[in-house]
C-alpha beads as a LAMMPS data file, in Angstrom:
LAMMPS data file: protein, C-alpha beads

263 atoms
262 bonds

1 atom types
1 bond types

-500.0 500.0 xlo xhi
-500.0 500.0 ylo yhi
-500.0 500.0 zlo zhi

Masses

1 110.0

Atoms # bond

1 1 1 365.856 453.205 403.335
2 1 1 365.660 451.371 399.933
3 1 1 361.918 451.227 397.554
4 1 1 361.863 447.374 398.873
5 1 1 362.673 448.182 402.834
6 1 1 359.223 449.014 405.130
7 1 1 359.682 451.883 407.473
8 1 1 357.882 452.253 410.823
9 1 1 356.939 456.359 410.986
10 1 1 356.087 457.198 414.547
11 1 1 354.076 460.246 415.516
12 1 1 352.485 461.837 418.243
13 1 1 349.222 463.498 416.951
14 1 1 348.372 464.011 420.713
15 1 1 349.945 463.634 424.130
16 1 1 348.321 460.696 424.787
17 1 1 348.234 459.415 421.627
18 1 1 351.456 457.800 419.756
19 1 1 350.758 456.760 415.995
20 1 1 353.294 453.995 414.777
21 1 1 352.724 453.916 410.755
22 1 1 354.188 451.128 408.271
23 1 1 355.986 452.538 405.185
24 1 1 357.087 451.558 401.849
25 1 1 358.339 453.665 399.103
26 1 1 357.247 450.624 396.376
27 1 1 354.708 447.798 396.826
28 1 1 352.842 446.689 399.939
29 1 1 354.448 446.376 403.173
30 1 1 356.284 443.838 404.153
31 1 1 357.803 442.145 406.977
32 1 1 361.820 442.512 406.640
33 1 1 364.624 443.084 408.882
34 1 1 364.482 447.119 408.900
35 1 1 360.763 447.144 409.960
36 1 1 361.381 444.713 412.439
37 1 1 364.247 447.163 413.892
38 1 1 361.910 450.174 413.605
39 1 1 359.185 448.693 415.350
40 1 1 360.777 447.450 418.550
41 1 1 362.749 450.938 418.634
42 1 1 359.300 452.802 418.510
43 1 1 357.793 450.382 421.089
44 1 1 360.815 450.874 423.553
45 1 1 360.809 454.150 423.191
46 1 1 356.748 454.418 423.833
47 1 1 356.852 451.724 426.626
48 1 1 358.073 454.072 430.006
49 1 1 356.191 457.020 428.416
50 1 1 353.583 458.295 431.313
51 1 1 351.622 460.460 428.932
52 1 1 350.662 457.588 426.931
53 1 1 346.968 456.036 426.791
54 1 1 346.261 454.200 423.392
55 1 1 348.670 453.496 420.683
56 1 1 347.474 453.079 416.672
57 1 1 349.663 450.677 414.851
58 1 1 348.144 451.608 411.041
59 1 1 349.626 451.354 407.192
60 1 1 349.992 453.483 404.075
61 1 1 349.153 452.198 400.938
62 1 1 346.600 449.438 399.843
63 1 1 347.523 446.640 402.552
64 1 1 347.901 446.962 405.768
65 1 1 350.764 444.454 405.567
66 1 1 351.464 441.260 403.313
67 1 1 353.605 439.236 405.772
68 1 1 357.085 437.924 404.741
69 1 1 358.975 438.999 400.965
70 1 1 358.697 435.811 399.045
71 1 1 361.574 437.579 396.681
72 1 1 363.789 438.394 399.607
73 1 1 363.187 434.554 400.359
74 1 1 363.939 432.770 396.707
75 1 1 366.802 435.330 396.835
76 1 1 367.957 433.326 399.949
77 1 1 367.313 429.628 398.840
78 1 1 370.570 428.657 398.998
79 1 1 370.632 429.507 402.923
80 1 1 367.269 429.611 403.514
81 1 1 366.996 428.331 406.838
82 1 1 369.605 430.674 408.313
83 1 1 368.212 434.030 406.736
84 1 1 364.506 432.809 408.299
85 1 1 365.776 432.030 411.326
86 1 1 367.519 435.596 411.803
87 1 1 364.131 437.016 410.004
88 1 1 362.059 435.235 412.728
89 1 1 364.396 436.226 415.991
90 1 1 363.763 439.901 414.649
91 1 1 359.925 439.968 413.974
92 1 1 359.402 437.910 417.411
93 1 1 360.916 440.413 419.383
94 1 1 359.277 443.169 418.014
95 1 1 356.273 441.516 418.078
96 1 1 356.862 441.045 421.414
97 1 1 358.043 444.607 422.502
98 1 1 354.144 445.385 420.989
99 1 1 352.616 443.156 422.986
100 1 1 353.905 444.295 426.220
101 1 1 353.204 448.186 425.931
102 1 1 351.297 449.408 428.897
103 1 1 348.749 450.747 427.026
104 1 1 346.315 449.261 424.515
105 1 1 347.299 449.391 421.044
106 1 1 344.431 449.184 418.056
107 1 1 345.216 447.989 414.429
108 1 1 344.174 449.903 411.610
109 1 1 343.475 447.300 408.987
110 1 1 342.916 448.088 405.067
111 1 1 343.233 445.480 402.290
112 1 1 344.738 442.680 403.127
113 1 1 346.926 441.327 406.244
114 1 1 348.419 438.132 405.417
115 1 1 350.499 435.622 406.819
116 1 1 353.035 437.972 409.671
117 1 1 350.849 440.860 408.763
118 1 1 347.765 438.805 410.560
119 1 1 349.737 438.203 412.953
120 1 1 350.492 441.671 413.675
121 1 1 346.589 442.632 413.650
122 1 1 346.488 439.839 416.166
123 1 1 349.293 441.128 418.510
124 1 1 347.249 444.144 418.785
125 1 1 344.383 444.538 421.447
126 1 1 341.729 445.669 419.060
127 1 1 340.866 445.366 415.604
128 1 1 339.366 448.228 413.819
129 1 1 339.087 446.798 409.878
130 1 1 337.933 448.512 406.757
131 1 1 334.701 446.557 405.530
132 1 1 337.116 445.854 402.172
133 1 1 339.760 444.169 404.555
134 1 1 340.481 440.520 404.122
135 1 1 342.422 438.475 406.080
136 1 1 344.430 435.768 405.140
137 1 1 346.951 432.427 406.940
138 1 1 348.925 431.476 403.613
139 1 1 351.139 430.290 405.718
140 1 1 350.198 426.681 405.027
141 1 1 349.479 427.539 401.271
142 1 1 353.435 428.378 401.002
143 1 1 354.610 425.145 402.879
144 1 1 355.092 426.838 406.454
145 1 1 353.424 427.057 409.502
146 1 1 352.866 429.996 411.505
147 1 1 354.982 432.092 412.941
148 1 1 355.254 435.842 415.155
149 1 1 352.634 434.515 417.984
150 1 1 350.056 433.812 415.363
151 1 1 349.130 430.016 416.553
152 1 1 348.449 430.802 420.083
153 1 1 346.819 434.837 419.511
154 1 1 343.678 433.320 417.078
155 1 1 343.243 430.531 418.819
156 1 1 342.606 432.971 421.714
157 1 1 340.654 434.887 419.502
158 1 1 338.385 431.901 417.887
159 1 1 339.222 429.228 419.449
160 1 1 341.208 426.001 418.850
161 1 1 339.165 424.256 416.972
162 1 1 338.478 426.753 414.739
163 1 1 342.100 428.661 414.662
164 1 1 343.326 425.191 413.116
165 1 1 340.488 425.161 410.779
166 1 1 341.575 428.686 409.633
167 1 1 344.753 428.075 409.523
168 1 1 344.396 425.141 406.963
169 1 1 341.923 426.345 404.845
170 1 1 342.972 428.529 401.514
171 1 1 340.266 430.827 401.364
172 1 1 340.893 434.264 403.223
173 1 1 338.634 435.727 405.502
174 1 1 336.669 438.475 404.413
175 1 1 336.309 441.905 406.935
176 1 1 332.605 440.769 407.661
177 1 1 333.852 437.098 408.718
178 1 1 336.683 438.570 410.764
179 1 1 333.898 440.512 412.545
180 1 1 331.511 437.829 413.198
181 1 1 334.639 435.884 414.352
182 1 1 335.791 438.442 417.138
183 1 1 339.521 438.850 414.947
184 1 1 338.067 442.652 414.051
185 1 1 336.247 444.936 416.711
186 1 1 334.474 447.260 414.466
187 1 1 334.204 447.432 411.027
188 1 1 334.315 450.931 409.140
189 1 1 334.245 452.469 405.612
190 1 1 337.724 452.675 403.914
191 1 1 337.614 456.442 404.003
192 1 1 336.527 456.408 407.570
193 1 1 339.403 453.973 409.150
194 1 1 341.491 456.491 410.487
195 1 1 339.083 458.869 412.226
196 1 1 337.243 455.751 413.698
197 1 1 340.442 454.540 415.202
198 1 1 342.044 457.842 416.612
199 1 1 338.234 458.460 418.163
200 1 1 338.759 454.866 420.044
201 1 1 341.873 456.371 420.985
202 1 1 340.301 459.533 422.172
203 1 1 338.084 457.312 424.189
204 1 1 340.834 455.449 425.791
205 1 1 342.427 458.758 426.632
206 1 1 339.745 459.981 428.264
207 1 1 339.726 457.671 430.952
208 1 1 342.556 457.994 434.339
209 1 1 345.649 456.267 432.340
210 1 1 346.345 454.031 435.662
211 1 1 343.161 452.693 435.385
212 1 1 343.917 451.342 431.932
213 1 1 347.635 450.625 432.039
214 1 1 346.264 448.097 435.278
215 1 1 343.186 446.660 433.736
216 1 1 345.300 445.872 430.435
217 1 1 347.961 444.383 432.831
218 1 1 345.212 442.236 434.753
219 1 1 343.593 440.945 431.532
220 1 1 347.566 440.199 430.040
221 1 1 348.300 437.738 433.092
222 1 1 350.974 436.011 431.674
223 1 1 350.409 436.413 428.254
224 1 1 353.507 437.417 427.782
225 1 1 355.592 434.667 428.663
226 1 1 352.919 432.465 427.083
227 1 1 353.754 434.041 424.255
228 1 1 357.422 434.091 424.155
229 1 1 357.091 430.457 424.702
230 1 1 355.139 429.526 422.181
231 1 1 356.729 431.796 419.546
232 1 1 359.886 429.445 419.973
233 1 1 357.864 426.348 419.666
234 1 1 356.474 428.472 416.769
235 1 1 360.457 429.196 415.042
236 1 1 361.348 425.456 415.359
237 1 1 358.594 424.051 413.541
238 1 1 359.111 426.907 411.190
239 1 1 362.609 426.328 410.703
240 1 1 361.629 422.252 409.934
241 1 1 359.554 423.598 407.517
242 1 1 362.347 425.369 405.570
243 1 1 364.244 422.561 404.846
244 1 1 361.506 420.590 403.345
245 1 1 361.380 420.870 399.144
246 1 1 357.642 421.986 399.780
247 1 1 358.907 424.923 400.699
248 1 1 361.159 425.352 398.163
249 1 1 358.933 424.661 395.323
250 1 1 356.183 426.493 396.651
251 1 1 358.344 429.656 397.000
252 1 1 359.915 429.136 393.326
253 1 1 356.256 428.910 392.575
254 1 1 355.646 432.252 393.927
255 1 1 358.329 434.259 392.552
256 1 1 357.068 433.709 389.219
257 1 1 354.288 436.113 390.698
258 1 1 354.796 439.834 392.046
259 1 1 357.707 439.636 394.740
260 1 1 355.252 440.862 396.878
261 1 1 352.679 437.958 397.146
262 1 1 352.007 437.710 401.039
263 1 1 353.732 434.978 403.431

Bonds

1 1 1 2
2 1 2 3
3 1 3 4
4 1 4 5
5 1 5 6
6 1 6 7
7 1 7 8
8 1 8 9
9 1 9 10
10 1 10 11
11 1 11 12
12 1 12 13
13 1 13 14
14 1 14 15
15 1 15 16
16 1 16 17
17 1 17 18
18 1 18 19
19 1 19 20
20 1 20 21
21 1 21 22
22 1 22 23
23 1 23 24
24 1 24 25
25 1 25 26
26 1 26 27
27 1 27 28
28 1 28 29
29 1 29 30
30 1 30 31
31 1 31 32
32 1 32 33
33 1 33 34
34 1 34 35
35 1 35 36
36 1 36 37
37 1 37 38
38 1 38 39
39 1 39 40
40 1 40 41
41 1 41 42
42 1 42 43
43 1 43 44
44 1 44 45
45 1 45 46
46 1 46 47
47 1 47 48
48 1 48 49
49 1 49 50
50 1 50 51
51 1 51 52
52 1 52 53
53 1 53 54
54 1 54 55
55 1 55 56
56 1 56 57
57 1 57 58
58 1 58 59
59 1 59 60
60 1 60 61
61 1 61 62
62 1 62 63
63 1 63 64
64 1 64 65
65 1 65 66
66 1 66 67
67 1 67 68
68 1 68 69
69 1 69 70
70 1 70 71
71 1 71 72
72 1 72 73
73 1 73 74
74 1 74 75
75 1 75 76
76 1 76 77
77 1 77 78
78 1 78 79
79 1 79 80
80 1 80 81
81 1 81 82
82 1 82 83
83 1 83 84
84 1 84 85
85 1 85 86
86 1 86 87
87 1 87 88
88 1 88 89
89 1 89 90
90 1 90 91
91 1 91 92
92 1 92 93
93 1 93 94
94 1 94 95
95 1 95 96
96 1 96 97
97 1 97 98
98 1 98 99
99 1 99 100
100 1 100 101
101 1 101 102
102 1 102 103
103 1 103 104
104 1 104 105
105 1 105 106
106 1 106 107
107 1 107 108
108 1 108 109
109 1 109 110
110 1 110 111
111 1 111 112
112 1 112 113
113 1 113 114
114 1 114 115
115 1 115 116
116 1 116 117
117 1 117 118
118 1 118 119
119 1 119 120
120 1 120 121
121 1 121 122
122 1 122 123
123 1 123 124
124 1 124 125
125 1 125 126
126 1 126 127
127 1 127 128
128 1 128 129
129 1 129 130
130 1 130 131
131 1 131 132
132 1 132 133
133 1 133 134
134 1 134 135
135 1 135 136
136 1 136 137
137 1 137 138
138 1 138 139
139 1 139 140
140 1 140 141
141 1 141 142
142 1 142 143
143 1 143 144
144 1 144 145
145 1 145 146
146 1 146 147
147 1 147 148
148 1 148 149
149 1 149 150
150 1 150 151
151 1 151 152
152 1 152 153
153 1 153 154
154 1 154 155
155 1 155 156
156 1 156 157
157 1 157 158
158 1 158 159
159 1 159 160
160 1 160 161
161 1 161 162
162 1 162 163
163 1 163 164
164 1 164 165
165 1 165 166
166 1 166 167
167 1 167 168
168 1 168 169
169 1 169 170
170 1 170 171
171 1 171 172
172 1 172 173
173 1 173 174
174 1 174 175
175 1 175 176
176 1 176 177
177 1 177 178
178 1 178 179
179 1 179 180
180 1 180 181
181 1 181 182
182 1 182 183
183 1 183 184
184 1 184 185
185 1 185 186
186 1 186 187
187 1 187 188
188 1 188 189
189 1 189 190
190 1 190 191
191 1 191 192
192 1 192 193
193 1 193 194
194 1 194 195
195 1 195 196
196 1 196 197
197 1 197 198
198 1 198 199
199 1 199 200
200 1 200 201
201 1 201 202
202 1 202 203
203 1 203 204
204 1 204 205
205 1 205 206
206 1 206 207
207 1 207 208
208 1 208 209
209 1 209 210
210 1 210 211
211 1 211 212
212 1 212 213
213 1 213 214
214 1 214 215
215 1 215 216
216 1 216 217
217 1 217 218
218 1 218 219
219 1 219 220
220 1 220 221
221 1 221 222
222 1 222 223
223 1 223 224
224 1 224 225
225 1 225 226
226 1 226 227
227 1 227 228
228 1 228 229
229 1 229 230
230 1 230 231
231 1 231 232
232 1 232 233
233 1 233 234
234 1 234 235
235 1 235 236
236 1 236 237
237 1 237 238
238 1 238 239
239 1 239 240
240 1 240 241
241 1 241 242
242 1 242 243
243 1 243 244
244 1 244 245
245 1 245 246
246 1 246 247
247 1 247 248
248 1 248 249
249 1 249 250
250 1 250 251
251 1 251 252
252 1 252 253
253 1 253 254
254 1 254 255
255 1 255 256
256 1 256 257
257 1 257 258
258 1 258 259
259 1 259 260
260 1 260 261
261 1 261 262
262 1 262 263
């Protein structure tokens, strides 16, 4: 793995418990091909596991995850809507594959999740945030719209009234927003994030696993085909979007910033 690639670390710090961790050696993580690849091959491998009762989907470093690599995209301006395309099949199905474990999975959010990053908080089934957390769209800032389930997963959250009025406003959300919103759970000292989300876990775990794997299934209904369907109403509009000079501009614009400004 390269400084610029994000790595998904999974471990098992009990039976019942699987730990999936996002990893970068430099900068903030980011959404790319080879965490897209390592999180669907964690999530397969978790998804027939009959020990299983919670999964924590959590982040080193100082954001939990900044969405798509606006210097992997200027690098690809040339061919832009063929490298998002390919970017988008991969973080859909993995997305997906995260969605559909059997067991509830809880996001460990610090600093900021922005653009696919929210939308991986989302995909989760709880939100436990640090009270410094903010949450942000950009994807309309950048010239997009959203993408990875994010349309249809806050507007289950909030509502659609107000999903649209999140989605086009700049300002991010701040942790105690995201609370009062229903996006975050429980809110919890930096320092404290961890412990407070492996206890949930414990809690989970605690309770007869069939009990939860069918409750979770119940409460699903067809989410996931729901999903699936709207994540490809989600890539078309996204791919429109990439051949506009909006987009273009807006992502010259942000390369003149760290590479790492969110998505």
């Amino acid at each position: 793995m390269s400084e610029d690639e994000v790595s998904v670390h999974l471990t098992r710090p009990e039976a019942a418990v699987a730990v999936l961790t996002m990893r970068r050696k430099a900068g903030p993580n980011v959404i790319d091909g080879t965490f897209c690849g390592g999180l669907l091959d964690a999530c397969e491998a978790l998804a027939n596991d009959e020990a299983l009762h919670a999964v924590l989907l959590r982040a080193e470093g100082p954001a939990f995850c900044v969405g798509a690599d606006i210097g992997q995209m200027q690098a690809r301006l040339d061919d832009l809507p063929v490298y998002l395309g390919e970017l988008i099949d991969h973080a859909h199905a993995a997305v997906l594959a995260l969605v559909a474990l059997p067991v509830p999975v809880i996001a460990c959010v610090q600093g900021v999740a922005a653009g696919g990053g929210f939308s991986l908080a989302l995909a989760c089934d709880s939100v436990i945030a640090s009270r410094a957390a903010h949450f942000v769209v950009a994807y309309p800032q950048l010239g997009t719209s959203p993408d990875t389930g994010f349309t249809r997963s806050l507007a289950a959250r909030v509502g659609a009234h107000r999903a649209l009025e999140i989605c086009l406003s700049p300002a991010p959300l701040d942790a105690g927003q995201a609370h009062r919103l229903g996006i975050a759970n429980e809110l919890v000292d930096d320092e404290d994030l961890d412990a407070a989300a492996l206890s949930a876990a414990r809690r989970l775990a605690a309770l007869p696993r069939m009990a939860v794997v069918g409750t979770k299934a119940l409460i699903q209904g067809d989410t996931l085909s729901a999903l699936a369907a709207r994540m490809r109403s989600e890539k078309e509009w996204f791919l429109r979007c990439a051949g506009t000079d909006a987009l273009h501009d807006r992502i010259r614009s942000f390369s003149q910033r760290p590479r790492t400004t969110p998505q």
